[in-house]
LUMZATI-60380 format. One record per residue (C-alpha): residue number from 1; residue in one letter; z, x, y. Coordinates in Angstrom, 3 decimals. Each point is the difference from the previous one (the first is absolute). Layout:
REM residues N
@loza: NUM; keti: A; w: Z; u: X; v: Y
...
***
This chain:
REM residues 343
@loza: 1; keti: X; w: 6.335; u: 17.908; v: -70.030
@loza: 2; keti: X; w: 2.823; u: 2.316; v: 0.112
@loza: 3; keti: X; w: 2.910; u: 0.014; v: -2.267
@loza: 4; keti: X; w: 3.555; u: -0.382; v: 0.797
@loza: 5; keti: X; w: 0.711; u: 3.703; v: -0.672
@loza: 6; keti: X; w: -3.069; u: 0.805; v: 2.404
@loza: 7; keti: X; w: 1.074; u: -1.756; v: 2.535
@loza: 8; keti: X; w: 3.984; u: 1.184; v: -0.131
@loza: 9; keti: X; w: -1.746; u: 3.521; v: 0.210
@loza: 10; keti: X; w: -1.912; u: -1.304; v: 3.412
@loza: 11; keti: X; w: 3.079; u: -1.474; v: 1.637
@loza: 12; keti: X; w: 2.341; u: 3.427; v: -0.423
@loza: 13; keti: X; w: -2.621; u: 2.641; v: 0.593
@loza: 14; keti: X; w: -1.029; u: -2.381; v: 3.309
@loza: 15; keti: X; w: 3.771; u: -0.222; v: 0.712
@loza: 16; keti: X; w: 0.209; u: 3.923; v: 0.126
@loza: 17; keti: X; w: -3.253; u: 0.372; v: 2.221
@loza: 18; keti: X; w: -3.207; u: 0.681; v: -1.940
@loza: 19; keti: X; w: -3.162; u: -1.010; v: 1.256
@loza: 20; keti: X; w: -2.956; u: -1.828; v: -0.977
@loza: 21; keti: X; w: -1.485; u: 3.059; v: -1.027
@loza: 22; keti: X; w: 3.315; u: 1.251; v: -1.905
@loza: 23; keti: X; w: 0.871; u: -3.864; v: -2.118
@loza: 24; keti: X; w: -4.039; u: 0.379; v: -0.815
@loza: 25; keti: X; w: 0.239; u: 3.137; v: -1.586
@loza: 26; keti: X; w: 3.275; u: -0.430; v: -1.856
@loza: 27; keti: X; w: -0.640; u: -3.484; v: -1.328
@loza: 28; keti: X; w: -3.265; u: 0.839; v: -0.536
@loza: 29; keti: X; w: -1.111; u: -3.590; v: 1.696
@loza: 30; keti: X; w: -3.002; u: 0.191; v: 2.554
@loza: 31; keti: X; w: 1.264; u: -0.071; v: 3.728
@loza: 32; keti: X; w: -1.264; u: -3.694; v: 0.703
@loza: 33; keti: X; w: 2.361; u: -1.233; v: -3.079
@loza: 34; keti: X; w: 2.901; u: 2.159; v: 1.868
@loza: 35; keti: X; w: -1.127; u: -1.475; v: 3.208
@loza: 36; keti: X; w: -0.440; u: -3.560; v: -1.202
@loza: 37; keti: X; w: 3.786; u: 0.236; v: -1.701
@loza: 38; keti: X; w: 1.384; u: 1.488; v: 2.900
@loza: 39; keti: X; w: -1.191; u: -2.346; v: 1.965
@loza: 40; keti: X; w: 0.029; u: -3.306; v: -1.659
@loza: 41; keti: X; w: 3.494; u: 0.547; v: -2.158
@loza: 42; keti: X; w: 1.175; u: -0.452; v: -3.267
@loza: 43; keti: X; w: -2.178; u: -2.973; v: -0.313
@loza: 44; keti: X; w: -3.263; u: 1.788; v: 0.172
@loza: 45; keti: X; w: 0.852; u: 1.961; v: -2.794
@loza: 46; keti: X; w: 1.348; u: -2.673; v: -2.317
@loza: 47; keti: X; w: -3.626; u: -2.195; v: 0.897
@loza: 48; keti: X; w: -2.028; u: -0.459; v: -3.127
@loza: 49; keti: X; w: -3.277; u: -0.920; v: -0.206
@loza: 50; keti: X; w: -0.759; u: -3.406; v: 0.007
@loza: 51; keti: X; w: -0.692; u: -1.966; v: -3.797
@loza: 52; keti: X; w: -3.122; u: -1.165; v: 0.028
@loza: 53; keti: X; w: -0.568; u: -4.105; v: 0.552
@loza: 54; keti: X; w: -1.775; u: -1.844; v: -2.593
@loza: 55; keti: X; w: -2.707; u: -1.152; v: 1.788
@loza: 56; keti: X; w: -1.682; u: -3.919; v: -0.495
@loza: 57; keti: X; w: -3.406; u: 2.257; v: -0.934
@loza: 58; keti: X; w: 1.223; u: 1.989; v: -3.036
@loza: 59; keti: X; w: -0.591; u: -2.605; v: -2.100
@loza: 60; keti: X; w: -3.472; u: -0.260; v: 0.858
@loza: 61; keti: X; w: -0.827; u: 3.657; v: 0.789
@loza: 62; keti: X; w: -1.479; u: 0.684; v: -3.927
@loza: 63; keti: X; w: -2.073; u: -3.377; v: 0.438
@loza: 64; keti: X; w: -1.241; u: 1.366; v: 3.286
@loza: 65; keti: X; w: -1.023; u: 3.787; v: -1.382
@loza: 66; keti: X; w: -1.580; u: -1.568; v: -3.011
@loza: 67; keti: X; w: -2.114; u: -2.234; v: 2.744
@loza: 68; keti: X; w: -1.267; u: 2.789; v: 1.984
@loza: 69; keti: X; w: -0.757; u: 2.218; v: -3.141
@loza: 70; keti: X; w: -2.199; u: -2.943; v: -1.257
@loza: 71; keti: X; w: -1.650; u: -0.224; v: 3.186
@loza: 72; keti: X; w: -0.657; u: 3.733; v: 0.552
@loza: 73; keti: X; w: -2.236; u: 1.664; v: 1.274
@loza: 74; keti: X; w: -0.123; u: -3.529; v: 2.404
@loza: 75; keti: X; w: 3.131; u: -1.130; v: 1.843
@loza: 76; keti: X; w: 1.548; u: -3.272; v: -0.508
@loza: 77; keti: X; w: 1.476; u: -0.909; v: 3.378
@loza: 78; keti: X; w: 3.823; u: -0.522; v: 0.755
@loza: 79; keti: X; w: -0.343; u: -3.778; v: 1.127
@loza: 80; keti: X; w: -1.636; u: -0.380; v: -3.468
@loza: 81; keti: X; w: 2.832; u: 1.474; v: -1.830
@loza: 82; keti: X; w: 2.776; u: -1.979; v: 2.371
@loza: 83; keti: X; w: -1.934; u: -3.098; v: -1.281
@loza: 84; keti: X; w: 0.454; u: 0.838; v: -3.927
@loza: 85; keti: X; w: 3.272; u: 1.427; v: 0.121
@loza: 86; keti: X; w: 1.420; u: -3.147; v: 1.903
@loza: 87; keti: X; w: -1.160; u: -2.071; v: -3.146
@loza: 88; keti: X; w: 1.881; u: 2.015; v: -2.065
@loza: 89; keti: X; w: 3.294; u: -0.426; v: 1.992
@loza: 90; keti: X; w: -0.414; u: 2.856; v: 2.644
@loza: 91; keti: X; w: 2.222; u: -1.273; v: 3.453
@loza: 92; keti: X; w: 0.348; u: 2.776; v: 1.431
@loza: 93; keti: X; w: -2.443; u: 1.399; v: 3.522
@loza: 94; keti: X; w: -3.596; u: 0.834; v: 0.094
@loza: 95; keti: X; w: 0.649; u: 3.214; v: 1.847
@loza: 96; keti: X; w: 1.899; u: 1.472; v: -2.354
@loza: 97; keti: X; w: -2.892; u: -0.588; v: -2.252
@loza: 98; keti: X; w: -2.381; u: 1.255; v: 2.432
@loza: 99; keti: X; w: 2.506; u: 3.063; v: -0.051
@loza: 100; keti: X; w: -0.319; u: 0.767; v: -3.444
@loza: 101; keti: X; w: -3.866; u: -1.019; v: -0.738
@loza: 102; keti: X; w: -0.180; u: 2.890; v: 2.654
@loza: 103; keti: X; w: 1.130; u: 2.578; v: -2.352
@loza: 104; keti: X; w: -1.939; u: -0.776; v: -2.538
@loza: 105; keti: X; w: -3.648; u: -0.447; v: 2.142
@loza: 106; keti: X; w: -1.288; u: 1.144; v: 2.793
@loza: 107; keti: X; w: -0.994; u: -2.474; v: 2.958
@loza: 108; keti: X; w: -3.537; u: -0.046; v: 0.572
@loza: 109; keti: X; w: -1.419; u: 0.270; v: 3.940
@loza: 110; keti: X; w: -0.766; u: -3.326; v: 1.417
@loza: 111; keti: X; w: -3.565; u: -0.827; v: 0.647
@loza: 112; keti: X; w: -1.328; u: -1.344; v: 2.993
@loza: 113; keti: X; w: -2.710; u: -2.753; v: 0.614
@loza: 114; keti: X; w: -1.086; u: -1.545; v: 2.855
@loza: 115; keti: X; w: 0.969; u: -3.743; v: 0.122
@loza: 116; keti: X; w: -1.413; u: -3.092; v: 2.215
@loza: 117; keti: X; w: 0.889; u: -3.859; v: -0.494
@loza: 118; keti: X; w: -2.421; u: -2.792; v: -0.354
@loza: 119; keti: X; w: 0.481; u: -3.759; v: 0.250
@loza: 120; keti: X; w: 1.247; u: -2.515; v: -2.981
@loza: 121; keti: X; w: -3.130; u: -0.503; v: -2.388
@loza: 122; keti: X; w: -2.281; u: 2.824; v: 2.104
@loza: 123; keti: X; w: 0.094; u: 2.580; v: -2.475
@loza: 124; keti: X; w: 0.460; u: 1.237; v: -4.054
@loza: 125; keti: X; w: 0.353; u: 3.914; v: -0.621
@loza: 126; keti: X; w: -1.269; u: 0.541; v: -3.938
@loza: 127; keti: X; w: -0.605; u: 3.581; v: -1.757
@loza: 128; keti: X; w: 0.131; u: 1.579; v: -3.466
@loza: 129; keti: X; w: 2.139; u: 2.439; v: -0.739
@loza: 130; keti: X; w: 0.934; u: 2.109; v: -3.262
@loza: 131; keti: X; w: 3.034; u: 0.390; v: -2.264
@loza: 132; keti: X; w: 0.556; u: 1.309; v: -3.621
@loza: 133; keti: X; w: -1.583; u: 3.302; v: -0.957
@loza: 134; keti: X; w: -2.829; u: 0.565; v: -2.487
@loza: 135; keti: X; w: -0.648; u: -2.732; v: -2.756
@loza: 136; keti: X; w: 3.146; u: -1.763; v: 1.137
@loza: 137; keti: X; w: -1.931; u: -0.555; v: 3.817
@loza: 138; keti: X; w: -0.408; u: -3.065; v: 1.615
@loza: 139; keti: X; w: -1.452; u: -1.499; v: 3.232
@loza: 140; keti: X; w: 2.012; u: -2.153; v: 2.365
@loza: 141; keti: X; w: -1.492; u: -2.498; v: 2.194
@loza: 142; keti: X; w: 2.220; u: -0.619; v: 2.985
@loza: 143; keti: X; w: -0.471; u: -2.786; v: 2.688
@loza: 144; keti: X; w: 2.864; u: -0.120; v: 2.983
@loza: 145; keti: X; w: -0.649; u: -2.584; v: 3.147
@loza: 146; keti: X; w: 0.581; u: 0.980; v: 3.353
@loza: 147; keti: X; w: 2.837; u: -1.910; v: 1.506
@loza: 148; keti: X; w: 2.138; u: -1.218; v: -2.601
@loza: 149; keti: X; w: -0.512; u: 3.229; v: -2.005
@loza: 150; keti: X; w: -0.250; u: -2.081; v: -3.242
@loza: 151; keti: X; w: -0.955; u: 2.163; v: -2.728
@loza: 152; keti: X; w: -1.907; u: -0.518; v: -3.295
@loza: 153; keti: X; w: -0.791; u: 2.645; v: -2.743
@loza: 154; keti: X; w: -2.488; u: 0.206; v: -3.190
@loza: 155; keti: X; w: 0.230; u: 2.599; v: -2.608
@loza: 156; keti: X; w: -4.293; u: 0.115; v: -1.405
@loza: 157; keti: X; w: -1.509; u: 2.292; v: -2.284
@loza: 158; keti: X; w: -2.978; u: 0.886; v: 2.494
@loza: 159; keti: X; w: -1.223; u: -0.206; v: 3.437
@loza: 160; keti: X; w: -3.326; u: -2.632; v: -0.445
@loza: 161; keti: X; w: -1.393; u: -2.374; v: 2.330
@loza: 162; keti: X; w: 1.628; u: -2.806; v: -2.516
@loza: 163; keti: X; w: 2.760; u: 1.162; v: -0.461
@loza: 164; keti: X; w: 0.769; u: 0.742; v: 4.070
@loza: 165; keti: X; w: -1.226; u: -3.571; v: 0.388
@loza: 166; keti: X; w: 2.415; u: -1.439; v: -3.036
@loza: 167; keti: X; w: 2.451; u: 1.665; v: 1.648
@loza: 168; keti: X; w: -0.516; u: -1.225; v: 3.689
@loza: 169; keti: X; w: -0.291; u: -3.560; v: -1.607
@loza: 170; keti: X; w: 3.656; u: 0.161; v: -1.900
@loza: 171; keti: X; w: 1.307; u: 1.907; v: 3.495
@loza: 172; keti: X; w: -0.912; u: -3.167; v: 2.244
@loza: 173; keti: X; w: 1.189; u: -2.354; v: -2.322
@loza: 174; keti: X; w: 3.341; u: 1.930; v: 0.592
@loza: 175; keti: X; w: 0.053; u: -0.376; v: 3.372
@loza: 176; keti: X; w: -1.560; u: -3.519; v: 0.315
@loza: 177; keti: X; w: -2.813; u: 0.151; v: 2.057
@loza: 178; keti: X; w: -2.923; u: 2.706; v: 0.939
@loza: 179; keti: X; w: 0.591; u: 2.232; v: 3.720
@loza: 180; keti: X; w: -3.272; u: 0.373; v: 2.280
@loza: 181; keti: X; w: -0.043; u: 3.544; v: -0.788
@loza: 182; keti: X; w: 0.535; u: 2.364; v: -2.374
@loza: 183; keti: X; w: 0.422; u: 3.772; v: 0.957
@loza: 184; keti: X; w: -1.241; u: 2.625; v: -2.996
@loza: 185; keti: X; w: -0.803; u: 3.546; v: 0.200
@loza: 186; keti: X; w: -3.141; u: 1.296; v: -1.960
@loza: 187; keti: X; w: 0.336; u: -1.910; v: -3.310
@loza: 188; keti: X; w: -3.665; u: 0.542; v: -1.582
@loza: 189; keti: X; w: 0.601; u: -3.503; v: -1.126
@loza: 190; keti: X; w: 0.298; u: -0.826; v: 3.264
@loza: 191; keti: X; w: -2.403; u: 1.650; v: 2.335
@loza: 192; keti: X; w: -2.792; u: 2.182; v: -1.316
@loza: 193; keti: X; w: -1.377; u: 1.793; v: 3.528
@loza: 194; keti: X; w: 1.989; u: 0.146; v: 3.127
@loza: 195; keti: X; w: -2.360; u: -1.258; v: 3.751
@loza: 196; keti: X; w: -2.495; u: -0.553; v: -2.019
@loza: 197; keti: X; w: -1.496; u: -2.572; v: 2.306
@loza: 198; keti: X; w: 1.553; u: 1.359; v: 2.905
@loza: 199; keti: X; w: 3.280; u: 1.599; v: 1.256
@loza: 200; keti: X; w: 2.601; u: -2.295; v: -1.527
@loza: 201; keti: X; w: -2.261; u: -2.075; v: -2.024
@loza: 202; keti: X; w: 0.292; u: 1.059; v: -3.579
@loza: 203; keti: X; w: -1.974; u: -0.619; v: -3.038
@loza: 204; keti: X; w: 2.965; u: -1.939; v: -2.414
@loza: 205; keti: X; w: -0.295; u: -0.134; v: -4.032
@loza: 206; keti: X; w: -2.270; u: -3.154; v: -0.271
@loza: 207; keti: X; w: 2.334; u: -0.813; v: -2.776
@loza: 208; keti: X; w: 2.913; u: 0.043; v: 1.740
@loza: 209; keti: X; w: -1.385; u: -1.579; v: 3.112
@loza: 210; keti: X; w: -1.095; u: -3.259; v: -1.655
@loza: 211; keti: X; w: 3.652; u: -0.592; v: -1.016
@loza: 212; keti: X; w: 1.062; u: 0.941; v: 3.485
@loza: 213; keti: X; w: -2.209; u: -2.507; v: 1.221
@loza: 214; keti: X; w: 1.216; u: -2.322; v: -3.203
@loza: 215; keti: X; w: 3.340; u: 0.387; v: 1.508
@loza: 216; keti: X; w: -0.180; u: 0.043; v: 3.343
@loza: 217; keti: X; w: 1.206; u: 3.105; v: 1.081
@loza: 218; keti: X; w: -1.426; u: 2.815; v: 2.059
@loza: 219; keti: X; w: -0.155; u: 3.412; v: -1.681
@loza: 220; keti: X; w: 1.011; u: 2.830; v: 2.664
@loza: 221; keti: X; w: -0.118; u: 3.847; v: -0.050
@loza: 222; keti: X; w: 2.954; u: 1.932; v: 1.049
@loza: 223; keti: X; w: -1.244; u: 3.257; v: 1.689
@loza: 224; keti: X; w: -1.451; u: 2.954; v: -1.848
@loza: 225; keti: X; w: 2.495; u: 2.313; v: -1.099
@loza: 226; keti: X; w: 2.311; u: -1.820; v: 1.591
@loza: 227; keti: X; w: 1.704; u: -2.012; v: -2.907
@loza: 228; keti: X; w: 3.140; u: -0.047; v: 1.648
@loza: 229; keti: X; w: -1.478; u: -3.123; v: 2.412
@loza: 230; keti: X; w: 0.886; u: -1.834; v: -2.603
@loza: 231; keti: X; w: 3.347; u: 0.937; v: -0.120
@loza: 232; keti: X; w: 1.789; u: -2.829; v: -1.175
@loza: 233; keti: X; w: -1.728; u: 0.391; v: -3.754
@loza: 234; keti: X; w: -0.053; u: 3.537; v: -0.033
@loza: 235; keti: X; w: 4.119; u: -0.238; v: 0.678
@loza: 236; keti: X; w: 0.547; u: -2.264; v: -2.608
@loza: 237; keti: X; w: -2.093; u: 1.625; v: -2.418
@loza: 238; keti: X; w: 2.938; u: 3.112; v: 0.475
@loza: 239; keti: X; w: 2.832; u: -2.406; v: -0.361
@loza: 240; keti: X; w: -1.812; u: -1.984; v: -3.032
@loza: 241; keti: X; w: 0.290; u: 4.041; v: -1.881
@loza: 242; keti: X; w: 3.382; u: 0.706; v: 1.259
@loza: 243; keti: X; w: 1.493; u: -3.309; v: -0.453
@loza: 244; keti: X; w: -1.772; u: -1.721; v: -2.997
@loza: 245; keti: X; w: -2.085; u: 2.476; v: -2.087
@loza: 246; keti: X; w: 2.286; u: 2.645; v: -0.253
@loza: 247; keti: X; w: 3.065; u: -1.603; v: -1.238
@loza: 248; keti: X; w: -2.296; u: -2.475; v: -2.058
@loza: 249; keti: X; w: -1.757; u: 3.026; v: -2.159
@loza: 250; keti: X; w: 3.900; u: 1.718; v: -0.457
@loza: 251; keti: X; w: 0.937; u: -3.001; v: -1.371
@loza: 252; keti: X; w: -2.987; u: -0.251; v: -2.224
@loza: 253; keti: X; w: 0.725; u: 3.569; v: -1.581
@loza: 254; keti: X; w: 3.272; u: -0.681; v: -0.618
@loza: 255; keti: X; w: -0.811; u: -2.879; v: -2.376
@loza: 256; keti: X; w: -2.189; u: 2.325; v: -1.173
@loza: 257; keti: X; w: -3.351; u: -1.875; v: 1.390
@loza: 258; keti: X; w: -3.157; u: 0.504; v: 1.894
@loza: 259; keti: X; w: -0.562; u: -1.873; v: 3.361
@loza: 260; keti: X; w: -2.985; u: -2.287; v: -0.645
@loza: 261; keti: X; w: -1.443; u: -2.314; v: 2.810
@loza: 262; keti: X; w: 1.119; u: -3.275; v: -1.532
@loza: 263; keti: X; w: 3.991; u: 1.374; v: -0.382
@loza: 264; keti: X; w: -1.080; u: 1.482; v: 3.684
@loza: 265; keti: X; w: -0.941; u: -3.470; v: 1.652
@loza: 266; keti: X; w: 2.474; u: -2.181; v: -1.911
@loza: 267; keti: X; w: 2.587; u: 2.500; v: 1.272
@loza: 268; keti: X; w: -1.567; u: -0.002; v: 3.715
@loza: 269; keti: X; w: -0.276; u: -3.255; v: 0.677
@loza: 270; keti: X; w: 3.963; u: -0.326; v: -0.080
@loza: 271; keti: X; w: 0.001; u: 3.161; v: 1.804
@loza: 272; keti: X; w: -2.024; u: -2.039; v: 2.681
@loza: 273; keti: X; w: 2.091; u: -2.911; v: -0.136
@loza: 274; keti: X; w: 3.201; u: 1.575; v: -0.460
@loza: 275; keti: X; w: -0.173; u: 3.224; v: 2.236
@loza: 276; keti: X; w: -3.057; u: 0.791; v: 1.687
@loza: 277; keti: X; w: -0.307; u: -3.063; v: 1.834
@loza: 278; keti: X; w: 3.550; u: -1.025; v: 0.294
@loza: 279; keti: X; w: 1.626; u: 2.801; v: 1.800
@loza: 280; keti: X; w: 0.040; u: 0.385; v: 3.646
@loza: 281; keti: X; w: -2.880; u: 1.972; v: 1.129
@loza: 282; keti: X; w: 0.708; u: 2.877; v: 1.831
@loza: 283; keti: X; w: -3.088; u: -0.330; v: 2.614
@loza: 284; keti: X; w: 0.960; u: -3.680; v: 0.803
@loza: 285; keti: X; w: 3.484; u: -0.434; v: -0.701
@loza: 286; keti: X; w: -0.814; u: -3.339; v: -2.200
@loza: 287; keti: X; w: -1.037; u: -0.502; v: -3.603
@loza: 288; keti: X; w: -3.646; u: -0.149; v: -0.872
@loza: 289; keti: X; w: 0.822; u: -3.496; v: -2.348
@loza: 290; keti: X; w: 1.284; u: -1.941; v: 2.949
@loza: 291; keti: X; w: -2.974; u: 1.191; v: 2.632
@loza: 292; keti: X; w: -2.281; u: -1.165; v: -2.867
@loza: 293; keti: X; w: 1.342; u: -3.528; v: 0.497
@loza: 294; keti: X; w: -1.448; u: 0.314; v: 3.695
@loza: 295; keti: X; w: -2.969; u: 1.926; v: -0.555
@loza: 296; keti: X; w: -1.244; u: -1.708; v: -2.706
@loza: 297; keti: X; w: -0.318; u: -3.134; v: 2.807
@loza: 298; keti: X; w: -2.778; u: 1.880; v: 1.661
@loza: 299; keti: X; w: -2.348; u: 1.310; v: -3.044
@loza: 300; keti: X; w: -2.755; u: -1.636; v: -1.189
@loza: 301; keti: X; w: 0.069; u: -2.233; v: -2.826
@loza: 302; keti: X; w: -0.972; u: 1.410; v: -3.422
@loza: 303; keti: X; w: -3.365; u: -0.337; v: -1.056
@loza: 304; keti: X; w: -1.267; u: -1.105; v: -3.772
@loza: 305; keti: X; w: 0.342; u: 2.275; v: -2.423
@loza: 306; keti: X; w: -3.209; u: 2.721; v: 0.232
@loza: 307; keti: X; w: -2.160; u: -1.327; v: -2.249
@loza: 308; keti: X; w: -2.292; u: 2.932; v: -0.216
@loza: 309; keti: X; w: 0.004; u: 2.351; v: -3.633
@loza: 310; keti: X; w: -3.054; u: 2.683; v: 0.353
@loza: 311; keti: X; w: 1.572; u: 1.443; v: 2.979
@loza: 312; keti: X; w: -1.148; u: 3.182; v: -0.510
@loza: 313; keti: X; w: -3.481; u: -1.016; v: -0.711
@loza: 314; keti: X; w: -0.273; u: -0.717; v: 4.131
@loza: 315; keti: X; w: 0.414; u: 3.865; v: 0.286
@loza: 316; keti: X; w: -2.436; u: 1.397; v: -2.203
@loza: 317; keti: X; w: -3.124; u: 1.186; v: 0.792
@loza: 318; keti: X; w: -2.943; u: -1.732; v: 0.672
@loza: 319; keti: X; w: -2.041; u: 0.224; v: -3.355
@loza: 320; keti: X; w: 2.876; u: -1.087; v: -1.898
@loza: 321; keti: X; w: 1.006; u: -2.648; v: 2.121
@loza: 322; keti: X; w: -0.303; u: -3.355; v: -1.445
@loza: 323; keti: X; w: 0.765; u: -3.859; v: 0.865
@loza: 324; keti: X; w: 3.491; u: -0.884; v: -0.392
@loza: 325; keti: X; w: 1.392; u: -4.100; v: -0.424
@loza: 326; keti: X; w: 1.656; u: -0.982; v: 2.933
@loza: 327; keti: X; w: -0.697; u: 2.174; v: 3.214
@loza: 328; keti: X; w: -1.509; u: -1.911; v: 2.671
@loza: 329; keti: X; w: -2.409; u: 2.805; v: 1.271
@loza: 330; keti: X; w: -2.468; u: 2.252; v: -1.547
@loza: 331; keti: X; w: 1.644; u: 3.555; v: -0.723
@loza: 332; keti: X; w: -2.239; u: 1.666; v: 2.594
@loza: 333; keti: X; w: 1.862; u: -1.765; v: 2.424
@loza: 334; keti: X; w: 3.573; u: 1.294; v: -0.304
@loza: 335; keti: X; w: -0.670; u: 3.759; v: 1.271
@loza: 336; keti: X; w: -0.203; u: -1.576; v: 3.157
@loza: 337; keti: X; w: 3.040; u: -2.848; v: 0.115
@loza: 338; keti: X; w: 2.349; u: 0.181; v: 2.782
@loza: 339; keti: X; w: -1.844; u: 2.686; v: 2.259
@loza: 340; keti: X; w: 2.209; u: -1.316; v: 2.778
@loza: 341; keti: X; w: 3.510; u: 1.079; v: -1.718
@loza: 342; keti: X; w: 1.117; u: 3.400; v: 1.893
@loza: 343; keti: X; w: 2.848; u: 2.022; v: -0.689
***
């Protein structure tokens, strides 16, 4: 900004005919200045610089570091942090959010995965996935159906035939009823040898199969290393990390505690009901609880609880096989059930 004095000495040395180049090197002022004054008046050189507005974020802006540095090295994503800081009295824009999460992270690159539709009731997606590092690790069972894209999540200690099966039984309780199919990708719980009997025709954990059978499902194998054919699961699993996890184990740390599976479910089932299944989805433009309503119309009514305890007994080896209370065939029978179901 130039002074008053500076800009007296201007406005006589212009008035007796120095240049650009002349006013530049007397007032020692760069020729744009010169220029800009010359050209725009007195009032470009009495134009401050605008005081910075308090902005509807500053408030929040400490909350929102201390988030991300709880969360680091993982990223807590700015729809997450719109959510919490609109509790807390935020009414301000989620772009200007966006805007400053952006300084303080960098954006990841968006994966790609190949996506097809089936019919209401056709088709569950379930996997396992990972979280927490070390002794703090846990396994998370994840079942999504096709149409409605209804969503249901287990934190487990382990990956066994029981526990997957547990887990399948609580997930179609959720929804209300059991799909004809269920696409996985190589669970060893699941299938033990790909075309065994035959391109497409797989040799399934015998396990595992009689509660398929039990509930009336189909068990189907998405292509080999392929997993994104079942897209729909693998997706979610990405947004259950970014959206849930994340922002669940900062706040745990802050209050100074260690994620444990039963804070983790108590925590995800309102997640479920409160989040992931009640905002619009962005692949069908409607919310995942209210295409449950309809989609639970075409599943398959639940079965009776599985009744069966010595699960893992049906996949041990023949000398240590023995007669278990309950199952309606001899054990040599189940390494050949269902040698019609392809992928």
């Amino acid at each position: 900004m130039l002074t008053a004095e500076e800009r007296m000495e201007l406005d006589v040395l212009r008035k007796h005919g120095a240049g650009i180049r002349e006013l530049a090197r007397v007032t020692g002022w760069s020729r744009n200045t010169v220029r800009r004054y010359l050209r725009e008046g007195y009032a470009a050189g009495m134009r401050k610089a605008a005081p910075k507005r308090a902005e509807k974020l500053d408030p929040f802006k400490d909350y929102i570091v201390d988030r991300v540095k709880a969360a680091a090295p993982d990223r807590i994503p700015a729809v997450v942090l719109f959510r919490e800081i609109k509790a807390r009295g935020y009414d301000g824009g989620e772009t200007r959010l966006k805007q400053f999460v952006r300084g303080l992270v960098s954006a990841p690159a968006p994966a790609t995965a190949v996506r097809f539709e089936t019919e209401p009731g056709q088709q569950m997606q379930a996997d396992w996935a990972s979280v927490g590092r070390g002794v703090d690790k846990l396994k998370v069972f994840i079942a999504t159906l096709g149409w409605s894209r209804a969503a249901y999540v287990e934190f487990c200690d382990d990956e066994r035939v029981e526990t997957l099966i547990r887990a399948h039984e609580n997930a179609l309780l959720a929804f209300g009823g059991v799909p004809i199919e269920v696409l996985y990708d190589n669970m060893r719980t699941v299938v033990i040898e790909r075309n065994t009997y035959g391109r497409g025709i797989h040799r399934f954990h015998p396990g595992f199969l009689d509660y398929a059978r039990h509930a009336g499902f189909l068990p189907r194998l998405c292509q080999p290393y392929r997993a994104q054919t079942k897209g729909k699961v693998e997706r979610f699993i990405g947004y259950l990390k970014r959206s849930f996890w994340v922002p669940f184990v900062a706040s745990m740390r802050q209050a100074g505690l260690k994620p444990d599976k039963h804070a983790a479910n108590a925590a995800v089932a309102r997640w479920l009901r409160e989040v992931a299944n009640a905002r619009v989805h962005a692949t069908t433009n409607e919310v995942p609880a209210e295409r449950l309503i309809v989609e639970a119309q075409k599943l398959q009514s639940l079965p009776p609880p599985y009744a069966a305890r010595s699960i893992r007994l049906l996949g041990a080896p023949p000398p240590q096989r023995k007669a278990i209370i309950g199952y309606q065939h001899p054990l040599s029978v189940y390494d050949a059930l269902f040698p019609e179901v392809r992928s």
